[in-house]
C-alpha positions as CSV (number, residue, x, y, z in Angstrom):
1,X,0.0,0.0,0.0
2,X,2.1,2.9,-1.5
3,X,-0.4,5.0,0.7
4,X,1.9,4.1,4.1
5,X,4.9,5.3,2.3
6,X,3.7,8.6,1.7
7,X,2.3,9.0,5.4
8,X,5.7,7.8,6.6
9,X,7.5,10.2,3.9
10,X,5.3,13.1,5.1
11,X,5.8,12.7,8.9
12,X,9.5,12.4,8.1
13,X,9.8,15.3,6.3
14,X,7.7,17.5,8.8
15,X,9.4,16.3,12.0
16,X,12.6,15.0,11.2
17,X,14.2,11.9,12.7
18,X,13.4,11.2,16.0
19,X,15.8,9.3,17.1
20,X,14.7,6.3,19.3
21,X,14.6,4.6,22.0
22,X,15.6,7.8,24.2
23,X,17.9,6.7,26.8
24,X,18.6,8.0,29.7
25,X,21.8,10.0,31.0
26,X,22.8,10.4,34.4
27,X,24.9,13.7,33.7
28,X,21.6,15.5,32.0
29,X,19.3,14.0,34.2
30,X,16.6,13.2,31.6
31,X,16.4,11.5,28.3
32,X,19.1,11.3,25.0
33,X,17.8,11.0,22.1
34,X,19.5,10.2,18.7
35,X,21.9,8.0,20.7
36,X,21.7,4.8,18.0
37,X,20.4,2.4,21.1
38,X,21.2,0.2,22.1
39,X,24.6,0.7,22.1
40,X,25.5,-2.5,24.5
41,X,24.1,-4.9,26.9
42,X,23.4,-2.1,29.5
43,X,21.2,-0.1,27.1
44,X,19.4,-3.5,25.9
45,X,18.0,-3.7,29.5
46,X,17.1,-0.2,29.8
47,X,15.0,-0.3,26.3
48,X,13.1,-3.4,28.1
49,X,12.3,-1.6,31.4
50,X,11.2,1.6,29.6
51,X,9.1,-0.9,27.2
52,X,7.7,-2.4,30.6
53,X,7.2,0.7,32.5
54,X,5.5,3.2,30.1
55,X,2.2,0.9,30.2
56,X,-0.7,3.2,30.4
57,X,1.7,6.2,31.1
58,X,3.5,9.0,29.6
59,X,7.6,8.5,28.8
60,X,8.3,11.9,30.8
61,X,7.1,9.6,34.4
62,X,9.0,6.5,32.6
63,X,12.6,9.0,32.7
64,X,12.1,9.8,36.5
65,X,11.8,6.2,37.1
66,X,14.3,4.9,35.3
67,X,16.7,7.7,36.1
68,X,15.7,6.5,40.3
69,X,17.1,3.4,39.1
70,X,20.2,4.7,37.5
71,X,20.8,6.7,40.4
72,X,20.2,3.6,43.0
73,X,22.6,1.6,40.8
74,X,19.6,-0.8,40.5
75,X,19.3,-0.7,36.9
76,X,20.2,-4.1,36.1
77,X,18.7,-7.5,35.8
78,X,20.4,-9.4,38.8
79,X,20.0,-6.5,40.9
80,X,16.6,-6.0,40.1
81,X,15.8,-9.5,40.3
82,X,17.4,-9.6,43.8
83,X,15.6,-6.2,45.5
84,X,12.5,-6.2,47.6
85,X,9.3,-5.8,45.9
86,X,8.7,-2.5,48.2
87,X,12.3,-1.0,47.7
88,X,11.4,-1.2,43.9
89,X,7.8,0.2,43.9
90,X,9.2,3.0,45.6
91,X,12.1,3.9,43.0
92,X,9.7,3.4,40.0
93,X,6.6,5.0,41.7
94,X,6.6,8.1,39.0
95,X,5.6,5.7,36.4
96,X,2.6,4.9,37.9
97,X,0.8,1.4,38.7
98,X,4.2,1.2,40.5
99,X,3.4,-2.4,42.6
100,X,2.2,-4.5,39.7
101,X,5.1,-2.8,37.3
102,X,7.1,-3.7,39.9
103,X,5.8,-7.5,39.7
104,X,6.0,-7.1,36.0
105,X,10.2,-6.0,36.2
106,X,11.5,-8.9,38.8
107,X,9.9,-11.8,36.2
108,X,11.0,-10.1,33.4
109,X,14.5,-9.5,34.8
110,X,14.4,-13.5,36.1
111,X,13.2,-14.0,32.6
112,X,16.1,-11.8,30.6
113,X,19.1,-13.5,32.9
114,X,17.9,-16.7,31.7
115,X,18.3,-15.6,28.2
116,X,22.4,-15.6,29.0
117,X,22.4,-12.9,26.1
118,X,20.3,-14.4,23.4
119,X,17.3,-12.2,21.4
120,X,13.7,-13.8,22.8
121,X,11.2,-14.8,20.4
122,X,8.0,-13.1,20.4
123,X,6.1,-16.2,21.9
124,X,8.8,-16.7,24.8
125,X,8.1,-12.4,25.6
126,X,4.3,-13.3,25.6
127,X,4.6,-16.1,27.8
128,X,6.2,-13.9,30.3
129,X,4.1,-12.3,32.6
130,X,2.9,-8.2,31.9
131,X,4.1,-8.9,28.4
132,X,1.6,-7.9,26.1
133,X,1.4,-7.7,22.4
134,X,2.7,-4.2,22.4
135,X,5.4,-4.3,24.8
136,X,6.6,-6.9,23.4
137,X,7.1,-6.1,19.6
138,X,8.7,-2.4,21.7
139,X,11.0,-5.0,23.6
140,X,12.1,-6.6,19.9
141,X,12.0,-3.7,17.5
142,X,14.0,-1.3,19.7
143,X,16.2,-3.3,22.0
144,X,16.9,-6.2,19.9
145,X,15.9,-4.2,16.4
146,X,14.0,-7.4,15.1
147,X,11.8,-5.9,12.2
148,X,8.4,-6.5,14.5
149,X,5.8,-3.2,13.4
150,X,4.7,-1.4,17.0
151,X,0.9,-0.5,17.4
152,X,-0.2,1.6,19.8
153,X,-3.3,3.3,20.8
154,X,-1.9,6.5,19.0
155,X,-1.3,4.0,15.9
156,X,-5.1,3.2,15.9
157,X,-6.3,6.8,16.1
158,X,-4.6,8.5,13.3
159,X,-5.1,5.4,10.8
160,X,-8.9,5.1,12.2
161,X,-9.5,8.9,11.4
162,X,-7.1,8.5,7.9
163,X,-10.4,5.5,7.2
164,X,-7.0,2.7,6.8
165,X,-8.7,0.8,9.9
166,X,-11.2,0.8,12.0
167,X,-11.6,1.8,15.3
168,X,-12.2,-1.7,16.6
169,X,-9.4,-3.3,14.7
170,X,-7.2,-5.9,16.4
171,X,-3.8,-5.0,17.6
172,X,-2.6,-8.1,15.3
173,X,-5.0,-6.6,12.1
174,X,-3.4,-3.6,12.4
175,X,-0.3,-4.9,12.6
176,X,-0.9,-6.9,9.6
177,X,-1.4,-3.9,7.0
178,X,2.0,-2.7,8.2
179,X,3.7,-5.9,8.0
180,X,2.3,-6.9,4.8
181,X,2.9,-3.2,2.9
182,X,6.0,-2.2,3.9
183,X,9.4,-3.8,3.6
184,X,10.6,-5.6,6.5
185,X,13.3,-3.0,8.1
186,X,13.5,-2.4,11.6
187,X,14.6,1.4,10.9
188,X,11.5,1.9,9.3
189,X,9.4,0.5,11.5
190,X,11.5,2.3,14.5
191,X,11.1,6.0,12.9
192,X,7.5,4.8,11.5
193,X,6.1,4.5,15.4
194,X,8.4,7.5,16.7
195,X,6.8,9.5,14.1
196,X,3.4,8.3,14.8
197,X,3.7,9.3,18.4
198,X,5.3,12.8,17.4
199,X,2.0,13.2,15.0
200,X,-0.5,12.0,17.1
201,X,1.0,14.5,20.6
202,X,0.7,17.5,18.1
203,X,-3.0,16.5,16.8
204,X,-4.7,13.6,18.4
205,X,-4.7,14.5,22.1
206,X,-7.8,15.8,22.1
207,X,-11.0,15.4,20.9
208,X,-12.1,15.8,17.6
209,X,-9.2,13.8,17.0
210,X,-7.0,14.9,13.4
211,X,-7.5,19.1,14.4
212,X,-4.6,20.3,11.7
213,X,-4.1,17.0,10.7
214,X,-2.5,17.1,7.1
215,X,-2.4,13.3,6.4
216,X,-5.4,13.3,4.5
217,X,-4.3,15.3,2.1
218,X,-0.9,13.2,1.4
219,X,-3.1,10.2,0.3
220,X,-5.9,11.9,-1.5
């Protein structure tokens, strides 16, 4: 469908490159961006707790908890697998539903140490649990840059209001028409979602969603 291209094309050329997965530096206190993550094992980990931690919240509460754990000296799968439940709430309170994500980071670190370095499949992330469809593609396009398409709720807005799906399209149909019409290239995919956050922050936050939206007019 030539019609993605031109949506990607169009975001692209309007925002720019944005540079993802932000990672976090200690010496700025809040997120790089345009670093090339994951630039080793340390930053593989990182991109998986972010992944884990931004369910049903905003990446700006995700950098304060991640940067608590930085701080701690916790961020890191043994360490994190080895912590109280408690102490770790408490560093990664900011993001929000901070006992279950909590939960959700000591399997998931159990989990990643078992790995002993290797890339997960999807189906071994989905077994895990706190893994959903979505966190998991984030966990393999971005840390492990496995050519996986991420769909969000973002993702289903703009190509809802564009009439490409509909509203109560599946997180796997949706995936589909990306899979299926664009070229299998996890840089693509990577700047496609980044893009398709960007987008949707500047004109699908509120409703009626698509105020100023000019992707309509890129694909007639």
């Amino acid at each position: 469908m030539g019609s993605l291209m031109k949506i990607y094309n169009a975001m692209l050329w309007a925002y720019g490159p944005q540079g993802w997965w932000p990672i976090v530096s200690l010496e700025k206190g809040k997120s790089e961006y345009g670093v090339d993550a994951p630039r080793d094992e340390a930053d593989v980990f990182e991109i998986c707790t972010g992944a884990i931690l931004t369910q049903n919240t905003a990446w700006k509460n995700v950098e304060k908890a991640l940067l608590n754990l930085k701080v701690s000296g916790s961020l890191d799968p043994k360490k994190i697998s080895g912590i109280r439940v408690d102490k770790l709430s408490a560093m990664i309170r900011p993001a929000g539903y901070f006992n279950q994500k909590a939960k959700k980071l000591k399997l998931f670190s159990e989990f990643y140490i078992g790995l002993n370095g290797k890339a997960p499949s999807r189906e071994e992330l989905l077994s895990v649990w706190g893994i959903g469809p979505e966190t998991a593609d984030s966990i393999l396009l971005y840390a492990y840059r496995k050519p996986f398409f991420v769909v969000d709720a973002y993702t289903r807005r703009i190509f809802a209001y564009l009439g490409l799906v509909k509203e109560d399209s599946s997180y796997d149909d949706i995936q589909k028409l990306f899979m299926d019409n664009l070229k299998h290239d996890e840089r693509v995919f990577n700047e496609y979602h980044a893009l398709i956050v960007d987008h949707a922050k500047r004109h699908y936050q509120k409703r009626p969603y698509g105020q100023g939206c000019f992707l309509r007019k890129v694909i007639g």
